[in-house]
C-alpha positions as CSV (number, residue, x, y, z in Angstrom):
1,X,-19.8,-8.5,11.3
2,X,-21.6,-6.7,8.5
3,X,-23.2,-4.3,10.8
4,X,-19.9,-3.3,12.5
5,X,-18.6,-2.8,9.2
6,X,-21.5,-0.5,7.7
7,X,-20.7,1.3,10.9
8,X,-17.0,1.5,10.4
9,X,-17.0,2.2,7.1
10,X,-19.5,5.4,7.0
11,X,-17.9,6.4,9.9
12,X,-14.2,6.4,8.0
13,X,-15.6,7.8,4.7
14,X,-17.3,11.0,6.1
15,X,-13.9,11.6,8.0
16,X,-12.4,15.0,7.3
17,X,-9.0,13.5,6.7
18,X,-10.4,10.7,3.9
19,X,-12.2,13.4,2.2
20,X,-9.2,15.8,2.2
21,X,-6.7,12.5,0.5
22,X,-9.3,12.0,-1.8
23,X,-9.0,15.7,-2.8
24,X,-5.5,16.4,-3.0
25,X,-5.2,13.0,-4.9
26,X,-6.9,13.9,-7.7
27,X,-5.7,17.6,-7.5
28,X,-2.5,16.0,-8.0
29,X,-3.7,13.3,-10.5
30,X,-5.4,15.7,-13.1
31,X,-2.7,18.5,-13.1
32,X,-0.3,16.1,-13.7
33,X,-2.0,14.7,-17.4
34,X,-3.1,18.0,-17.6
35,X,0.4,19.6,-17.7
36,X,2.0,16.7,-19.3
37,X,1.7,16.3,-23.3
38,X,2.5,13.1,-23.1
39,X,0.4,10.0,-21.1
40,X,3.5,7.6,-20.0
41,X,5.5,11.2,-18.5
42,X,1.8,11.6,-16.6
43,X,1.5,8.1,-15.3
44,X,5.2,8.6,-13.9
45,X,4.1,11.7,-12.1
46,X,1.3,10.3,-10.6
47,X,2.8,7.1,-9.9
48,X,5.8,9.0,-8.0
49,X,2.6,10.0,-6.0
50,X,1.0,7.2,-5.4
51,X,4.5,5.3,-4.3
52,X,4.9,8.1,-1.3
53,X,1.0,9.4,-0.3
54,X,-0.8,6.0,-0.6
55,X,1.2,4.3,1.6
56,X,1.9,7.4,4.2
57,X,-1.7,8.0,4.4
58,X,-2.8,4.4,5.0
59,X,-0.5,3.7,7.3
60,X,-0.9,6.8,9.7
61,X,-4.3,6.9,9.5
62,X,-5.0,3.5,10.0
63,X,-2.9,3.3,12.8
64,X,-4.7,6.4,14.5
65,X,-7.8,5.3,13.9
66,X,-6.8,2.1,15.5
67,X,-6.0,3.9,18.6
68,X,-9.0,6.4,18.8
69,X,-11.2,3.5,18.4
70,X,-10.0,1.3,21.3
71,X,-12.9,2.5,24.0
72,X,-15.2,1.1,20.5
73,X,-13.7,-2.5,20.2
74,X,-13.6,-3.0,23.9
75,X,-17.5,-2.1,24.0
76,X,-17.8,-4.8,20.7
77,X,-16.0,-6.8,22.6
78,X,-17.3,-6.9,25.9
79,X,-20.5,-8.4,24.2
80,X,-21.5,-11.5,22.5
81,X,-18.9,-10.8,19.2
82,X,-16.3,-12.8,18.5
83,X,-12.7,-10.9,18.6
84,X,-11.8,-11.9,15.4
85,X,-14.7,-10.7,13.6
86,X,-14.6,-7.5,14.9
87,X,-10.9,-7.0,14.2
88,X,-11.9,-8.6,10.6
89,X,-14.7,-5.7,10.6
90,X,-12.3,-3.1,11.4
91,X,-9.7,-4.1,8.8
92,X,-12.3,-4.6,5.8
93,X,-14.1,-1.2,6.6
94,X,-10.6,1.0,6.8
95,X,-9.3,-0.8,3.4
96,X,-12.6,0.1,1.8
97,X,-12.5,3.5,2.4
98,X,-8.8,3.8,1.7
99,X,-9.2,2.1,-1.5
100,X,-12.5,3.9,-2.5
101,X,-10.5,7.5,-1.5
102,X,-7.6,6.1,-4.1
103,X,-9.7,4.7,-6.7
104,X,-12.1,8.1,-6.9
105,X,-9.1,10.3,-6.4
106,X,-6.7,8.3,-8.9
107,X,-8.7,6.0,-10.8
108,X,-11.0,9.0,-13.1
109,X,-8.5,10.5,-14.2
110,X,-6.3,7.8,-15.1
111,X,-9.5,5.8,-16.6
112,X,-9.5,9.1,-18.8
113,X,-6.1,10.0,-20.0
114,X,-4.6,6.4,-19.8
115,X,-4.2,3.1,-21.6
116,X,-6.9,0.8,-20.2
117,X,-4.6,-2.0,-19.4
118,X,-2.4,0.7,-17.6
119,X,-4.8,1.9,-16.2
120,X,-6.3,-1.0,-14.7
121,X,-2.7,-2.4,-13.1
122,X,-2.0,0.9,-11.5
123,X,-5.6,1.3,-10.0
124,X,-4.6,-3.1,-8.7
125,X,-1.4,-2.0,-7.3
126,X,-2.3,1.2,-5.9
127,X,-5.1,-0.6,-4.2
128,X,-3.3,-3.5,-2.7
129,X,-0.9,-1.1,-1.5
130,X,-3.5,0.9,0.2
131,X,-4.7,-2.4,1.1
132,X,-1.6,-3.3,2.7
133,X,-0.1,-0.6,4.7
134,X,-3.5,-0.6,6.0
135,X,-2.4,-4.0,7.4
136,X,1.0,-3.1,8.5
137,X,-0.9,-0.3,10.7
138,X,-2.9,-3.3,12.7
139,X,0.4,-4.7,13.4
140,X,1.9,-2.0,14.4
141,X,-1.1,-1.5,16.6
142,X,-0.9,-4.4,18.2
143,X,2.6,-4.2,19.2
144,X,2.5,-1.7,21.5
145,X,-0.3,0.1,23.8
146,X,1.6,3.3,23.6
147,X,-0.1,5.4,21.0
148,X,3.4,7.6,20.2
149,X,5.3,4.3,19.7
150,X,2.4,3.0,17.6
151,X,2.5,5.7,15.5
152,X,6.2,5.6,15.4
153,X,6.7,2.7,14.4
154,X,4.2,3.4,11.5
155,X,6.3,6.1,9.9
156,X,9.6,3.9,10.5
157,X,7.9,1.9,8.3
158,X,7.1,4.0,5.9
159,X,10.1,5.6,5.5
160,X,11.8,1.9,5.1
161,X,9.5,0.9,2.6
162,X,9.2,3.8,0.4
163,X,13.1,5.1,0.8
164,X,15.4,3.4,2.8
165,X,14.9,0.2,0.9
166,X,16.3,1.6,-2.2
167,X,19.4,3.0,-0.2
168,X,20.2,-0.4,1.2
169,X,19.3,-2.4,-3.3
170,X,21.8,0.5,-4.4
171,X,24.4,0.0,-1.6
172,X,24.5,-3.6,-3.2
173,X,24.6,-2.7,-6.2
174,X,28.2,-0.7,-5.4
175,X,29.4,-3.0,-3.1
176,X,29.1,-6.0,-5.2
177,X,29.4,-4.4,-8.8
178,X,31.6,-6.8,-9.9
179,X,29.7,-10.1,-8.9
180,X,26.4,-11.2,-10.6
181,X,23.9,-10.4,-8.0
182,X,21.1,-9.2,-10.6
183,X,18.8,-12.4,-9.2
184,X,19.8,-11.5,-5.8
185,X,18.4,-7.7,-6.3
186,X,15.0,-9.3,-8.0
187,X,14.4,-11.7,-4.9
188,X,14.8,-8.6,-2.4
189,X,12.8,-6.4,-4.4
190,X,10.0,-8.7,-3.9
191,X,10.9,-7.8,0.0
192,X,8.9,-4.2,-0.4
193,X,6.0,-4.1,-1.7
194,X,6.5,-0.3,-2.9
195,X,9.5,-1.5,-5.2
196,X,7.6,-4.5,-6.5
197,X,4.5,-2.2,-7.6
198,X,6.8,0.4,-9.3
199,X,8.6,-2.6,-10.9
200,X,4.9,-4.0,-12.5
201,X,4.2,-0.4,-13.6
202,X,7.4,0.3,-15.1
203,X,7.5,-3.1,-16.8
204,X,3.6,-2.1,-18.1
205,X,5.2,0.8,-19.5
206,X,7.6,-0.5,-21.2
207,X,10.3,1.5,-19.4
208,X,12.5,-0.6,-17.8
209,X,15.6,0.7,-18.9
210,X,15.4,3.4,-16.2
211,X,15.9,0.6,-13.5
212,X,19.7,0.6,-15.1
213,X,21.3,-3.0,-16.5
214,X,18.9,-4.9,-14.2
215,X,16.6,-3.8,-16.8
216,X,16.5,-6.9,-18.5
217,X,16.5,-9.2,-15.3
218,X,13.5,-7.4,-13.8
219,X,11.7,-7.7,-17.7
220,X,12.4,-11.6,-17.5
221,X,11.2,-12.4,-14.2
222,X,8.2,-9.9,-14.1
223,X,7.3,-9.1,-17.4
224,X,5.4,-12.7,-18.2
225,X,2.3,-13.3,-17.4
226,X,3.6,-15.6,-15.0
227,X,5.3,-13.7,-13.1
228,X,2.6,-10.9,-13.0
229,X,0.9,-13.4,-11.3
230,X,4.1,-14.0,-9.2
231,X,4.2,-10.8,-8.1
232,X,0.5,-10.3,-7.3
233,X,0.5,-13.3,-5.3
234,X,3.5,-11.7,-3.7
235,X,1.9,-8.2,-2.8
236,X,-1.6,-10.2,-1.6
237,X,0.9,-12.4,1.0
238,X,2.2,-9.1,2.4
239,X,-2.0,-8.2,2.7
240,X,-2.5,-11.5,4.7
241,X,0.5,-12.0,6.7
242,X,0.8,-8.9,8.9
243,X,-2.8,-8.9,9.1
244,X,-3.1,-12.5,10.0
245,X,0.0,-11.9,13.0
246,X,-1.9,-8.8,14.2
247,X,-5.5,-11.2,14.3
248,X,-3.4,-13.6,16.6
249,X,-2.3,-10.8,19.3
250,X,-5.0,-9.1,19.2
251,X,-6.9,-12.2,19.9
252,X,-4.6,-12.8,23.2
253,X,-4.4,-9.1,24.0
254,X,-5.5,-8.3,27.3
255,X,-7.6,-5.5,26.9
């Protein structure tokens, strides 16, 4: 396995594409503290970013890589490897690079201009969201041999996650302004893992009074250490579970 991820890896991080995310992420992460006199109005630009790029990119690419490299896997595969250590291979060695294009990309300048405790939680959440979407992509993968409709779906996803979601919160939120359904929003929320990073990052900042009067809800069931925790253990399930359903297919895929 170690092999066939040294191999993997290398191969990802000398890609064109990786080192063209890792540039215009940190084009985009040093002009924005360096146009901003303030560090909270900087974090909020790049974490507008971060909430739209890191999970485009790390889905797409994942998922084309996942297709370019079938001819690879059915050569790993056709020898003495186990399926499910090459499929592990290929999963840890696209989630390095993705997190290592983020973390050089976002993680300087935001080491530089920002709190260290911010700092650190948006370099965790950035990365598990990197981390994810790069799991979502072996799903979507595995669902269909069709490279368009793999690729498809992909973007479906991402536009659900990173937009559509907060459509359908805020159609809630009209339909049902007259009932208490604050707890109702907070349990959904944890349904996307875009919202519930922007949610710890806003919290962090101390800024939750731009989420509107569930302000206050989001602050008491996020804002503890407890429910930090809560929610990390939340965004590390979304890691492991479409990972873990795409493991099981492609173990019983015919290839």
């Amino acid at each position: 396995m170690i092999r066939i991820l040294k191999y993997v890896a290398l191969d990802i991080l000398k890609n064109k594409i990786v080192i063209a995310y890792t540039i215009m992420l940190a084009l985009f992460s040093w002009s924005a503290f360096g146009l901003e006199d303030n560090e909270s109005k900087g974090i909020l630009t790049v974490l507008n970013i971060v909430l739209l790029t890191v999970p485009l990119v790390s889905i797409l690419f994942s998922t084309i890589y996942i297709y370019n490299s079938n001819e690879f896997v059915e050569l790993l595969v056709s020898n003495p490897v186990k399926r499910s250590m090459v499929w592990k291979a290929l999963f840890t060695g696209l989630s390095i690079s993705m997190v290592a294009a983020y973390w050089i990309g976002v993680g300087i300048p935001l080491l530089i201009y920002a709190n260290f405790a911010t700092a650190i939680m948006m370099l965790l959440a950035g990365s598990l969201l990197s981390v994810i979407f790069v799991s979502v992509a072996f799903l979507c993968s595995t669902l269909t041999r069709d490279k368009a409709k793999g690729i498809g779906i992909s973007i479906m996803l991402w536009l659900y996650f990173a937009l559509l979601f907060d459509g359908l919160v805020l159609f809630l939120f009209f339909q049902f302004a007259d009932y208490p359904i604050e707890k109702v929003v907070v349990l959904l929320s944890a349904l996307s893992p875009v919202d519930l990073s922007r949610i710890l990052i806003l919290l962090r900042l101390d800024v939750s009074a731009m989420m509107g009067y569930t302000g206050a809800v989001f602050q008491q069931y996020f804002g503890s250490s407890w429910g930090l925790l809560v929610s990390f253990g939340l965004l590390c399930l979304w890691v492991f579970v479409p990972f873990y359903i795409s493991l099981r297919k492609f173990k019983r895929k015919d290839l």
